[in-house]
N, C-alpha and C positions, 0 to 999 in steps of 0.2 A: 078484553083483558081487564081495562077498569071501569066497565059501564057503557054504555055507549054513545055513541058521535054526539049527543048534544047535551049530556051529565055525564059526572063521574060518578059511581055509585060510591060513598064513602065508606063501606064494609071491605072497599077494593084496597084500603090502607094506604092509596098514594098519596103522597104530598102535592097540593094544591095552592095555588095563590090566591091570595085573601082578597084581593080587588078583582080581577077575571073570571076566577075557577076556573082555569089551564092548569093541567099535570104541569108541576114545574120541573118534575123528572123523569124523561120520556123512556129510559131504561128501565122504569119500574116494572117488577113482575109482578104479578099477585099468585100468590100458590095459590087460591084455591080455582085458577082461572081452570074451566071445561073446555076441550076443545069439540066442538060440536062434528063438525066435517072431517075426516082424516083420509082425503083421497088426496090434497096438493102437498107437494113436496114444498111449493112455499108458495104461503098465502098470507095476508094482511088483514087485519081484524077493522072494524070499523074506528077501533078510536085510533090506529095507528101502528101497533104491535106488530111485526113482522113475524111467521109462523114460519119454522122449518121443522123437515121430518130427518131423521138419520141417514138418509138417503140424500139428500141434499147435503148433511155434516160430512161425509163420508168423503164425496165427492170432493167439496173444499178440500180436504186434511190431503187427498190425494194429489193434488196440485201445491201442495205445500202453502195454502193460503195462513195468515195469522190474523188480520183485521177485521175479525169477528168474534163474538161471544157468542157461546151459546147455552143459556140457560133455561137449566132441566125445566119440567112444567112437571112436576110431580102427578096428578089427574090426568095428564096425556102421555104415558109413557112413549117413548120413540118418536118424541116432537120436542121440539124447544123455541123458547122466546130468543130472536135473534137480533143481537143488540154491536154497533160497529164503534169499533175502539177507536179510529182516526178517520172522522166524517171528509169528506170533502168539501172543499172550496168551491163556490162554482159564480162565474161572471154575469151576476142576477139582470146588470144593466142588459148587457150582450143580447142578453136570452129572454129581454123584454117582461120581468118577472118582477111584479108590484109586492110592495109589503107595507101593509095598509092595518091602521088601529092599530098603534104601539102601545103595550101595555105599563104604566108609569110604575107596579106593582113588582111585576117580574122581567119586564124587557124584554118579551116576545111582541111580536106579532102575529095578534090573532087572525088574522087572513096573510095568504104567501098564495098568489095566483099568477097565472101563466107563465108557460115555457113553451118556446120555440125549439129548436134542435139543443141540447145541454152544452154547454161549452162551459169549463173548466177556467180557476181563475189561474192569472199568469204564472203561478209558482205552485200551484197546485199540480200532484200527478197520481197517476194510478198505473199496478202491475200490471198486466196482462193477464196475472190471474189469480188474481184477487176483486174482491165485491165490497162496496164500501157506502153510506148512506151520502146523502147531501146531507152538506151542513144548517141547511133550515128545512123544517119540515112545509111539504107544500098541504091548501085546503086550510078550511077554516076553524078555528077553534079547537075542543077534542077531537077532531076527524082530520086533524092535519097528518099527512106521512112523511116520511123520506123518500127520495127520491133513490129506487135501487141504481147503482151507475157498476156497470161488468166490464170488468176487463176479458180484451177480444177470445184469450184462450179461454179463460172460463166459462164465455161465452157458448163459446164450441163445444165443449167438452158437458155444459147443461142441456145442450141443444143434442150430440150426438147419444148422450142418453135418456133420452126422451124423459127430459125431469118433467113432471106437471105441474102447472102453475106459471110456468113462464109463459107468456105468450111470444114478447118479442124483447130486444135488446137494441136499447136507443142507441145510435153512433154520438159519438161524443167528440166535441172538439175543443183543442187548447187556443187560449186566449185571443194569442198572437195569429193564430190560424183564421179568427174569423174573416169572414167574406173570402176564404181561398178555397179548395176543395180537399183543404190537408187534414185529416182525421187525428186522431189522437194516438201517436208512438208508446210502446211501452219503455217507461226510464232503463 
């Protein structure tokens, strides 16, 4: 989308921090971004970009999901850059997940590594069928992603139409849940 995992290309127009060079705006599109592949219904580009086809939009609107964008790609018609309005919270200690090299520039961390099972922080929630990113992107530098987290019906309803691109759907649990064998409820 803007270069790849270890430059941004700056033709790509995103805004960048001056001490790092991290996108400091990870919702950025670039229109003249090509999509090369068009067989996953959702796929992730190397610097982080999350890729959906109509086929996956269609589906969400059908569940009545709202916690997502989805912005055109003009050069890939029937695909869109998939960008989530209300990230999720998620219990980084819980889930054994380091954040390492803070940037004094922009206030990321260019490295966010490991996760054990996801667990959700105490006041954080998610529908059931709705899909929503984690609030810090995991991997290092340009090549950090979001963490996809699905809610259980959504989950089903990707899986019962054989979307491509998903392979699997992490079980997730709330805060208060950990060390029990209690999964995550939808509100």
């Amino acid at each position: 989308m803007i270069g790849s995992c270890d430059e941004v290309d700056p033709s790509s127009g995103v805004p960048t921090c001056s001490t790092c060079g991290y996108r400091t705006d990870p919702d950025f599109t670039n229109p003249g971004f090509r999509l090369r592949r068009r067989r996953l219904d959702l796929s992730c580009c190397y610097d982080g970009a999350v890729i959906v086809s109509d086929r996956f939009r269609a589906l969400h609107a059908s569940l009545g999901g709202r916690n997502l964008r989805f912005v055109d790609l003009p050069k890939a018609p029937g695909f869109y850059h998939l960008t989530c309005i209300t990230p999720v919270a998620l219990d980084y200690a819980a889930m054994g997940t380091q954040c390492l090299r803070l940037c004094a520039g922009c206030g990321r961390h260019l490295d966010v590594v490991g996760c054990g099972t996801i667990v959700l922080a105490r006041d954080a929630a998610l529908a059931d069928h709705e899909l929503a990113f984690s609030d810090r992107y995991f991997g290092s530098h340009n090549e950090a992603i979001p963490l996809l987290i699905c809610g259980e019906r959504l989950a089903k309803a990707l899986a019962d139409a054989g979307v491509a691109g998903i392979d699997t759907c992490e079980p997730v649990m709330r805060q208060d849940a950990v060390g029990t064998l209690e999964g995550l409820e939808s509100p």
